[in-house]
C-alpha positions as CSV (number, residue, x, y, z in Angstrom):
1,X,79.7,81.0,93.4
2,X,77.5,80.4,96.3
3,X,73.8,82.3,96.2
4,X,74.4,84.2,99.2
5,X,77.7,85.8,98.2
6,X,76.2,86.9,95.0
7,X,72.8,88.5,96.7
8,X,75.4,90.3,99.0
9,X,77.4,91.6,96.5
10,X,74.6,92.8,94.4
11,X,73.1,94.9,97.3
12,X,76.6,96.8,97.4
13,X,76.3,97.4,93.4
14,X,72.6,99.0,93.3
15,X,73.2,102.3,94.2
16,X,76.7,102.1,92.6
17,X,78.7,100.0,90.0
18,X,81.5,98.4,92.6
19,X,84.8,97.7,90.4
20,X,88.4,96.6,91.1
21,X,91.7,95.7,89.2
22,X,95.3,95.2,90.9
23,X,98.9,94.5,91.1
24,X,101.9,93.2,93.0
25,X,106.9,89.4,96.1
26,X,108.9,87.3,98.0
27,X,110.8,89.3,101.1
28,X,113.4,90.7,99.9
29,X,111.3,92.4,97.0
30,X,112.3,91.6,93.3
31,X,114.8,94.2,92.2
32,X,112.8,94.3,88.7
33,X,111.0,97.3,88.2
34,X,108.4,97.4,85.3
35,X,108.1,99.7,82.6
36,X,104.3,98.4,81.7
37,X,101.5,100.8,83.2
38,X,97.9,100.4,82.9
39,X,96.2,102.2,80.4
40,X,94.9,105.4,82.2
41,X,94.1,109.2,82.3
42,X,96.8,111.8,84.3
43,X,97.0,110.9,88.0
44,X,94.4,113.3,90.6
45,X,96.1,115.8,92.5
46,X,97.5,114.9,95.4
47,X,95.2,116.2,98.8
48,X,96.6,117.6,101.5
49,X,99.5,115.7,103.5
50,X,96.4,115.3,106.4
51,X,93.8,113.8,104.7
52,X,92.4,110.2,105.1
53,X,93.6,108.7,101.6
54,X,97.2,110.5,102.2
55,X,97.3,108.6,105.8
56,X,96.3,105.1,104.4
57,X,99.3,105.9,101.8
58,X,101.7,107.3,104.6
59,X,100.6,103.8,106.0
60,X,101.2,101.4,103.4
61,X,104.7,103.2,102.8
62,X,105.8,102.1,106.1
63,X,104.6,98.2,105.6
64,X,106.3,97.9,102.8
65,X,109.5,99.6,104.6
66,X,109.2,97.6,107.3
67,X,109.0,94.2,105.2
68,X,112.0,94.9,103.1
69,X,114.5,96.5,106.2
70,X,113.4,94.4,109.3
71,X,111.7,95.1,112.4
72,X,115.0,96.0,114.0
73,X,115.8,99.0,111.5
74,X,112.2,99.9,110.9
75,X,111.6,100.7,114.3
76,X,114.9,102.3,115.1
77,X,113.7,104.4,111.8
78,X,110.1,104.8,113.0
79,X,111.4,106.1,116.8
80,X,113.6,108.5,114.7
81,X,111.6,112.2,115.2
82,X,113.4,113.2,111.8
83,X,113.3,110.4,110.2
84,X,110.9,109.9,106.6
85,X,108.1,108.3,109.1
86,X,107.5,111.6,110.8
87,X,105.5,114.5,108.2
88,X,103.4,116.8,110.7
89,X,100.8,115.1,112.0
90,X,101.8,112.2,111.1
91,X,104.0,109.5,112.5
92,X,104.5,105.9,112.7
93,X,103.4,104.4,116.0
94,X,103.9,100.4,116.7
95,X,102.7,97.7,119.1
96,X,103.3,94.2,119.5
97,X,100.3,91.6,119.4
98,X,100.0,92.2,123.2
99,X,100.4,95.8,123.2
100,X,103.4,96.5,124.4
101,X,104.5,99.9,122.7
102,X,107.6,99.5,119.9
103,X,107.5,102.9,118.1
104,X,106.0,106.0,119.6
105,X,108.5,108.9,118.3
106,X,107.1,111.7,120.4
107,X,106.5,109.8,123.9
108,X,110.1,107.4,123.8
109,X,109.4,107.0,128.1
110,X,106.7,104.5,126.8
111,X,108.6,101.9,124.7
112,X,108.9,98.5,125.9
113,X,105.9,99.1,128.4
114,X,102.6,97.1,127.9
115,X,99.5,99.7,127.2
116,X,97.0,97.0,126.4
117,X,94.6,98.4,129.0
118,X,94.7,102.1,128.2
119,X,91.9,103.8,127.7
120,X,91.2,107.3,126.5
121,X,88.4,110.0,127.7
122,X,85.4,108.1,126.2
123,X,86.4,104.6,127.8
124,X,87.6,103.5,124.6
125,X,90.1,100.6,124.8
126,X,92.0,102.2,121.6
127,X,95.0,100.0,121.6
128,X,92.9,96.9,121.9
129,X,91.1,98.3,118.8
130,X,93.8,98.7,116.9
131,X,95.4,95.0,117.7
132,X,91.8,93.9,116.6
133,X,91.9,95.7,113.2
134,X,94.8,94.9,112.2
135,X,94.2,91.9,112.6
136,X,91.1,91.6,110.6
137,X,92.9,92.9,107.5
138,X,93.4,96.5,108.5
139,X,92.1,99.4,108.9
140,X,90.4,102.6,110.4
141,X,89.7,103.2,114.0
142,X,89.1,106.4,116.4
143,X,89.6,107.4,119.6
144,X,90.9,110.6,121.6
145,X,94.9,111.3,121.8
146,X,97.0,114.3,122.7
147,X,98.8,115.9,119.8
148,X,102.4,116.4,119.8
149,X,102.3,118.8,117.2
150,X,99.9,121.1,118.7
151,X,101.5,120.9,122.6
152,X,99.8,117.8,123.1
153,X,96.3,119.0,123.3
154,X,93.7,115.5,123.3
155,X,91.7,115.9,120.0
156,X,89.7,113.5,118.0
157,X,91.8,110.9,116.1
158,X,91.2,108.6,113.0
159,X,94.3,106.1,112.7
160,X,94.8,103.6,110.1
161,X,96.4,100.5,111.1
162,X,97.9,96.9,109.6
163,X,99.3,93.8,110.6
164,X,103.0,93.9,109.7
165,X,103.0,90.2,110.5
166,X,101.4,88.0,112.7
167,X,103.4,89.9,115.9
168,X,103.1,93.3,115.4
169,X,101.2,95.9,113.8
170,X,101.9,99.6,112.4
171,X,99.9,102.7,112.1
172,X,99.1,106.7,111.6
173,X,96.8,108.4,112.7
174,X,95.6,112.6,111.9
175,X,93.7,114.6,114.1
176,X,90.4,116.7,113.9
177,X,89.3,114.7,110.7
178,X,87.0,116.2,108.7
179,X,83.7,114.0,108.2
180,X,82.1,111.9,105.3
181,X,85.5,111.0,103.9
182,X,84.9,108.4,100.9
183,X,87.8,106.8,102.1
184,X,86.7,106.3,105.5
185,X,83.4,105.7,104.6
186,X,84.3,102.9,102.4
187,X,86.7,101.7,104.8
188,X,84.7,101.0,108.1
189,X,81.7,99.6,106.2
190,X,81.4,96.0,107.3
191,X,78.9,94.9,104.5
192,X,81.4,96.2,101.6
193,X,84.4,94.5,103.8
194,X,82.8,91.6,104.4
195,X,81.3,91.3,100.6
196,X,85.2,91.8,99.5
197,X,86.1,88.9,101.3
198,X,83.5,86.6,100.4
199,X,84.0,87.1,96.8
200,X,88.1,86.4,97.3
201,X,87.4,83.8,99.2
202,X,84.5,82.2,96.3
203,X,87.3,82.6,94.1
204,X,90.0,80.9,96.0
205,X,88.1,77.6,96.5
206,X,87.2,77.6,92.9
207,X,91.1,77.4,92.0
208,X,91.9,75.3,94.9
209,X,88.3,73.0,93.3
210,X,89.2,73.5,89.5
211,X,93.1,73.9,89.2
212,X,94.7,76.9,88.5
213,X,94.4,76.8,85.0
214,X,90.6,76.3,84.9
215,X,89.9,79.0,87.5
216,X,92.4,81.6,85.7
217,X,90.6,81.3,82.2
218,X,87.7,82.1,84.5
219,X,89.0,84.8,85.8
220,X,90.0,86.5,82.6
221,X,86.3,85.8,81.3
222,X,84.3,89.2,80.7
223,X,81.2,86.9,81.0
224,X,82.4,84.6,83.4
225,X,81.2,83.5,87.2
226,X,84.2,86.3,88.5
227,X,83.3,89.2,86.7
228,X,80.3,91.5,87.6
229,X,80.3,94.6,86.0
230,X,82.9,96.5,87.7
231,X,83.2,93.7,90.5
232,X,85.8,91.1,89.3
233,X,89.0,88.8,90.7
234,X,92.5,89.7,89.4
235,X,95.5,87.6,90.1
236,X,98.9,87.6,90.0
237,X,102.3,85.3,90.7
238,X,104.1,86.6,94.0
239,X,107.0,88.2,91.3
240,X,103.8,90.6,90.2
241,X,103.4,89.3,87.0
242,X,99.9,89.4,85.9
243,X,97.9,86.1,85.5
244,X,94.1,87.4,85.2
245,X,93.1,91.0,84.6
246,X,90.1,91.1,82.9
247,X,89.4,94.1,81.6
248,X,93.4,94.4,80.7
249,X,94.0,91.3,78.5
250,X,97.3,93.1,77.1
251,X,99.2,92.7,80.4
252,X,98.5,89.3,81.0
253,X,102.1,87.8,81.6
254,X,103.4,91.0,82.5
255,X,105.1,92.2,85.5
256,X,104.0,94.8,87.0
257,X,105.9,94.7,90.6
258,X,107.1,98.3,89.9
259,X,103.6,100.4,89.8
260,X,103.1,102.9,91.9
261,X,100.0,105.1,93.0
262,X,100.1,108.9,93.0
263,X,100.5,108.9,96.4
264,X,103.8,107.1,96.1
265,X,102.4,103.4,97.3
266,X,103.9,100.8,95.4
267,X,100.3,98.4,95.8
268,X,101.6,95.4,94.2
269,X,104.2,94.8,96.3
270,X,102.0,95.9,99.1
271,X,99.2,93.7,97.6
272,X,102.0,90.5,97.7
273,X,103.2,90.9,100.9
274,X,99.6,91.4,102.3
275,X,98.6,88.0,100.3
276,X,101.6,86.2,102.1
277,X,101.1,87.1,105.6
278,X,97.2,85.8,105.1
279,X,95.3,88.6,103.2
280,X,94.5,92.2,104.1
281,X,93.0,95.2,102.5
282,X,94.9,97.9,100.5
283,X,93.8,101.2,99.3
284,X,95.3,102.8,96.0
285,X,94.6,104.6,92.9
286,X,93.9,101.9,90.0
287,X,92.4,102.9,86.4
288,X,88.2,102.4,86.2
289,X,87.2,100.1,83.6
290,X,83.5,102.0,83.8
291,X,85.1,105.7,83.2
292,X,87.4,105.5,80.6
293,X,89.7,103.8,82.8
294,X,90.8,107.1,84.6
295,X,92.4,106.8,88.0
296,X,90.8,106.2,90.9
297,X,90.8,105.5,94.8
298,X,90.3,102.3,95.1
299,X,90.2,99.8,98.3
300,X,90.8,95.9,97.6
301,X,91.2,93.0,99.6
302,X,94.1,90.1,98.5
303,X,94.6,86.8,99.7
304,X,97.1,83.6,98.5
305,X,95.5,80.6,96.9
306,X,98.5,78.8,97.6
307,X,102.3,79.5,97.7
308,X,102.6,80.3,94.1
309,X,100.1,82.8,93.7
310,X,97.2,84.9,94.8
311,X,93.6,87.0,93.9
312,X,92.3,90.1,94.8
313,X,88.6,91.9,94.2
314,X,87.9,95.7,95.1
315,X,85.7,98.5,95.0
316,X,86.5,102.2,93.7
317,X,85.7,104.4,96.9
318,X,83.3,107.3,95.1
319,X,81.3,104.5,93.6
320,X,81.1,102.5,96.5
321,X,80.6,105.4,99.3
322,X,77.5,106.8,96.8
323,X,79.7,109.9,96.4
324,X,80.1,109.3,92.5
């Protein structure tokens, strides 16, 4: 690994051990569902449906909806006002690349029309931001909208947003959010993004350099190049089964497509389809190798070494935000 990646990644891990570990297929998904479960203490509860980590979730349900039904019936399902994308305050919305508006359940006069240029109170070109985001792996952004389920009044907003694919993107945003969310903070830091990244991207020219076999037995080294404390690459096949875990050695060779968060996000499939359509970043609840291995919000970032397989690295969000 380069000297500069490692001096960035250690400036993340002095006020807090950073830490990772992961799962994840081919569109359609496998059918398989795995019975193998990481090691790990009984899931947190669940916040409330308007928090930050229950919007990323909310989210990351509706990417993986949309990969394995189509654009065609995600949308018509996304448009739907009582449809399973509508909880509260909470509802899918969706733009092409170009934003023109594809799912916008409460304001249906506005599909098919371009809002690229929209602004809201504060000047803030909100759809351009989101196009943006999404397009640098995901993630948070805020802006000023009227709230349909409080008679439109304009409040504050924080949406989360992804790439579905290279045309169109997804999101969910709540309103009046609360500040110093771990989630959040973790989320819009640019250092701990950028840092994730790096170390992916270290990774992926190693196995790309060394062959996969080399760089997996790497991987899978406690005291190896790609583990650092709790900072360390996992990989996996696109079928989810497990081809370096670290600080899991038992589920090497073990699929583990069918895992699913508390907050009902099934991240390896997430995690897979992410690493096909170029990377992004996923947040989810994954077991802490430095307590006990008990559950914990975690964000990661996952990208395809090639068209057989793919890495990951993350950070758990307490530990990361200082809020441990």
């Amino acid at each position: 690994m380069r000297p500069y990646a490692l001096l960035v990644i250690a400036a993340l891990v002095l006020a807090a051990v950073l830490g990772a570990g992961c799962t994840g297929t081919d569109t359609p998904l496998p059918e398989n569902q795995s019975t193998a479960t990481p090691t790990a203490t009984p899931a947190p509860v669940a916040p409330s449906p308007a928090s930050p980590e229950s919007l990323v979730a909310f989210v990351e349900r509706a990417y993986e909806y949309a990969h394995v039904h189509g654009q065609e019936a995600a949308l018509q399902e996304f448009n739907n006002q009582s449809g399973r994308f509508v909880d509260g305050e909470l509802y899918i919305f969706a733009y092409n690349s170009m934003g023109t508006t594809l799912a916008l359940p409460f304001q249906p006069g506005v599909i098919g029309t371009s809002r690229w240029n929209i602004t809201d109170a504060n000047g803030t070109a909100y759809i351009q931001d989101a196009v943006a985001v999404a397009q640098d792996g995901g993630g948070f952004i805020r802006y000023l909208y009227a709230d349909p389920a409080d008679n439109f009044t304009v409040k504050q907003k924080l949406s989360y947003v992804m790439m579905v694919d290279g045309n169109w993107l997804i999101g969910a945003g709540i309103y009046d959010p609360q500040d110093g969310s771990p989630v959040v903070k973790v989320g819009t830091d640019s250092l701990v993004r950028e840092s994730l990244k790096s170390f992916v991207g270290e990774a992926i020219a190693y196995a790309r350099t060394n062959g996969t076999e080399k760089a997996l037995q790497e991987f899978n080294d406690q005291n190896g190049t790609f583990v650092q404390g709790n900072l360390y690459i996992y990989a996996f096949d696109y079928n989810g089964t497990t081809l370096a875990l670290p600080y899991q050695p038992e589920l090497i060779g073990t699929d583990l497509s069918g895992l699913q968060d508390p907050f009902g996000v099934n991240y390896t499939r997430v995690e897979i389809l992410l690493a096909q359509h170029g990377g992004g970043f996923v947040f989810y609840h994954y077991p802490n190798p430095s307590d006990n291995m008990t559950l914990e919000p975690k964000m990661s970032y996952v990208e395809g070494v090639d068209d057989t397989w793919w890495v990951g690295a993350g950070v758990y969000v307490s530990e990361a935000s200082g809020s441990s």
